[in-house]
C-alpha positions as CSV (number, residue, x, y, z in Angstrom):
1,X,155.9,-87.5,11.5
2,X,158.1,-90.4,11.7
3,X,158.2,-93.3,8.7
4,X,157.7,-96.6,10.0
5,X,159.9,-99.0,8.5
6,X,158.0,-102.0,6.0
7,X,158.7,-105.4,6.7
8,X,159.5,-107.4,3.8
9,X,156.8,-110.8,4.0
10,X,158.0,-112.3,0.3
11,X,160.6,-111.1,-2.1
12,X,161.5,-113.0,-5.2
13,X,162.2,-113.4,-9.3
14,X,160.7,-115.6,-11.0
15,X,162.9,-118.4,-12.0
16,X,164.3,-119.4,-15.2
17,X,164.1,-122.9,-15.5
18,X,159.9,-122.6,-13.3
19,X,159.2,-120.2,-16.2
20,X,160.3,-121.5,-19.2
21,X,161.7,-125.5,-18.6
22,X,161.3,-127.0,-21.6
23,X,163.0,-124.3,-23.2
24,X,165.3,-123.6,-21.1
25,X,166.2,-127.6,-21.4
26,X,166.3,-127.5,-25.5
27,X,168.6,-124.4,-25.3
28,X,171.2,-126.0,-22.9
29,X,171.0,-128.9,-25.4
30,X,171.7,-126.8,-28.5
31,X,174.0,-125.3,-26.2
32,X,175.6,-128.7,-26.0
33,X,175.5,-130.0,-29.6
34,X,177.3,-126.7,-31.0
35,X,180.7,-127.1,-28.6
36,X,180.3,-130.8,-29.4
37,X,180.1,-129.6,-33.4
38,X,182.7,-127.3,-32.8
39,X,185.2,-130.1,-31.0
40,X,184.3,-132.7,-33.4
41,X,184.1,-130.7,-36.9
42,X,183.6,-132.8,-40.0
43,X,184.6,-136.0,-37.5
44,X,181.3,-135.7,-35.8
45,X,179.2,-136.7,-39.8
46,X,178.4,-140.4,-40.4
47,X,180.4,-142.4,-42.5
48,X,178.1,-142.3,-45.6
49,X,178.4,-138.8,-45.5
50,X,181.6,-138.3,-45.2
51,X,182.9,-138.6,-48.8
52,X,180.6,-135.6,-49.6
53,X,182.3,-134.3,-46.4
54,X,185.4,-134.0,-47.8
55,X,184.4,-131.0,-50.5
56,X,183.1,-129.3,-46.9
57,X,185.9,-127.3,-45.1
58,X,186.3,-128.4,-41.7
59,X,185.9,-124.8,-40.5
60,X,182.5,-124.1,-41.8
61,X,181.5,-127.0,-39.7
62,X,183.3,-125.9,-36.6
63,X,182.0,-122.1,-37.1
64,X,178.2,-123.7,-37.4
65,X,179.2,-125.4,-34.0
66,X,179.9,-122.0,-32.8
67,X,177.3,-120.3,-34.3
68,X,175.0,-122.6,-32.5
69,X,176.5,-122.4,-29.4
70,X,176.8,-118.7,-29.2
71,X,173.3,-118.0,-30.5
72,X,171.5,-120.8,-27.6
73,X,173.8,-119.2,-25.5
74,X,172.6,-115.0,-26.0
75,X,168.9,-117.0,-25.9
76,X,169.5,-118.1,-22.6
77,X,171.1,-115.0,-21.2
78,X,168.4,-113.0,-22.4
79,X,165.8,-115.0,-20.7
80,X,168.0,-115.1,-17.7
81,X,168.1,-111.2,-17.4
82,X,164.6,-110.8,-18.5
83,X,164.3,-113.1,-14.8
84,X,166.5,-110.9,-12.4
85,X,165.4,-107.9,-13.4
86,X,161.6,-108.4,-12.9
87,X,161.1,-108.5,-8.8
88,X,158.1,-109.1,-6.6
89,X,158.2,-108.0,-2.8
90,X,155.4,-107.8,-0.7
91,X,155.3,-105.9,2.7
92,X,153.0,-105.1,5.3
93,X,150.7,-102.7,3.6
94,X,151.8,-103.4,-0.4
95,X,152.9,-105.6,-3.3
96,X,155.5,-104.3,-5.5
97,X,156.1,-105.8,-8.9
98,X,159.2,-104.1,-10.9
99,X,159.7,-105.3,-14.2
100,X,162.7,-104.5,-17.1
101,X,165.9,-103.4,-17.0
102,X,166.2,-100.3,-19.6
103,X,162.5,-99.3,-19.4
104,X,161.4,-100.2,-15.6
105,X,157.5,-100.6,-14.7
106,X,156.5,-100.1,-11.4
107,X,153.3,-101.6,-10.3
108,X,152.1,-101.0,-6.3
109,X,148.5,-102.1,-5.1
110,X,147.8,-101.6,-1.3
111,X,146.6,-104.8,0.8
112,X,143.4,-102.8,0.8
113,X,142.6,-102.7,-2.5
114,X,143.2,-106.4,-3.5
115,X,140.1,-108.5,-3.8
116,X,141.6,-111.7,-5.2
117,X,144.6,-113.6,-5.9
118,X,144.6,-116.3,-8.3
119,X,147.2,-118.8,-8.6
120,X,147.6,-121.1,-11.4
121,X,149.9,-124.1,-11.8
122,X,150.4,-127.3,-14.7
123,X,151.8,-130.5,-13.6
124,X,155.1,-129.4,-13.7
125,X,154.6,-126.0,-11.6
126,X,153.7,-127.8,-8.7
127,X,156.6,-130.5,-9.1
128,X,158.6,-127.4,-9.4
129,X,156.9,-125.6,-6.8
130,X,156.0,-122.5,-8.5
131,X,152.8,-120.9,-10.5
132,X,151.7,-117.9,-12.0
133,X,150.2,-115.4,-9.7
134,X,146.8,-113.0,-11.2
135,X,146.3,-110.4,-8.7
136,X,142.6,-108.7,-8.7
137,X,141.7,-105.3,-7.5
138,X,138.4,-103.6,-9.0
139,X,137.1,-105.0,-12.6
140,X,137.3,-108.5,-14.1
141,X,140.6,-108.4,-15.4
142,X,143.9,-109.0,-13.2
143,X,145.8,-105.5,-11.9
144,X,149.1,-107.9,-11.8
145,X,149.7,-110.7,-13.9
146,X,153.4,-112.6,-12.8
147,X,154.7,-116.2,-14.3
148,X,157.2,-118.7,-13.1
149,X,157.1,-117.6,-9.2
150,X,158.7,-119.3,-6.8
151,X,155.8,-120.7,-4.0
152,X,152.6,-119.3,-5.4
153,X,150.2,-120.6,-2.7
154,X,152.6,-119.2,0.2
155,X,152.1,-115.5,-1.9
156,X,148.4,-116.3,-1.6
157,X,148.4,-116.9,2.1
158,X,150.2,-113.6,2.7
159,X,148.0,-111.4,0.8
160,X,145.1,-113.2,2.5
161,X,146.1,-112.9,5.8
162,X,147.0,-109.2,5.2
163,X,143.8,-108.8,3.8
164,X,141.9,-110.1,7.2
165,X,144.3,-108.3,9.4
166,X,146.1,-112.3,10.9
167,X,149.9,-112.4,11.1
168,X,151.1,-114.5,8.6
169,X,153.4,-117.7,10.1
170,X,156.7,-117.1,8.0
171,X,158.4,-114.1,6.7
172,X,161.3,-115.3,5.5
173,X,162.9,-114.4,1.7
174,X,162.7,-116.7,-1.1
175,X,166.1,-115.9,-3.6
C-alpha cells in the first residue's frame, strides 16, 4: 500500500494587522510616543508645565518613554506570535487547523464530513480582504472557528468544490 501524496489547495496564518487593526494601529502609536518620550525627556512637556517640570528628573521621563515603548512593543510581539503559530492548510481530502506554540491543538475534519462553511466579514475585512471562517460538521455549533484569515470566500469555494467532487480553479499558497 502506497501513500498518495496531499496536495496543498490553501495554506495560511491569519494576519496581524486583518485580525486585530485598530489595535495593532494604537500599539504602533504607543510604540511611537514612548521613543519620542524617551528622545525628548522633560523637553517634550508644555511650557506651563515645565516649571513643575523642573522638580521631575529628566530620567523618570525618559524611563516612562521606555517603559511605554518596551511594553507596546512585548504587546505586539505577542500578538504577532500568537499569528504564526496558528496555521490553516487545506488539502485534497482535509482541513488542518494547528494552533499554539507551547501547548499545540490539532484540529482535522475530512471534506466528507463538513456540511457548512460560514464566512463572516465587517467593513473593514473585506477592504482588507480577510474574514473569519466557522466551519460546520454535525450539530449547530461550529467544529472550527478561525479569525483574521487571509481570503475567506476563496476558503469557502475550496471546501465547496471538494465537497461536490469539481476541481477548484487555483491552488496556489497564500503567505
Amino acid at each position: 500500500m502506497t501513500a498518495t501524496p496531499q496536495n496543498d489547495r490553501y495554506e495560511a496564518h491569519p494576519s496581524l494587522i486583518r485580525t486585530r487593526p485598530f489595535a495593532t494601529l494604537m500599539v504602533m502609536v504607543l510604540m511611537l510616543v514612548g521613543i519620542v518620550v524617551a528622545v525628548s525627556g522633560v523637553g517634550i512637556l508644555p511650557a506651563a508645565l515645565s516649571q513643575q517640570a523642573a522638580m521631575i528628573d529628566s530620567r523618570l521621563i525618559q524611563g516612562a518613554g521606555i517603559l511605554i515603548f518596551a511594553l507596546s512593543a512585548l504587546r505586539l510581539l505577542s500578538w504577532w506570535v500568537a499569528t504564526r503559530t496558528d496555521q490553516l492548510k487545506i488539502t485534497d481530502d482535509e482541513i488542518l487547523w494547528t494552533h499554539g506554540l507551547v501547548n499545540k491543538k490539532y484540529t482535522e475534519l475530512g471534506m466528507s464530513s463538513v456540511r457548512t462553511v460560514q464566512v463572516s466579514q465587517s467593513l473593514l475585512q473585506r477592504l482588507l480582504n480577510a474574514g473569519d471562517l466557522r466551519v460546520f460538521t454535525t450539530g449547530d455549533l461550529p467544529e472550527l472557528v478561525v479569525r483574521g484569515l487571509p481570503e475567506p470566500n476563496r476558503i469557502r469555494e475550496l471546501v465547496k468544490a471538494r465537497g461536490t467532487g469539481a476541481a477548484p480553479e487555483d491552488t496556489s499558497r497564500v503567505r
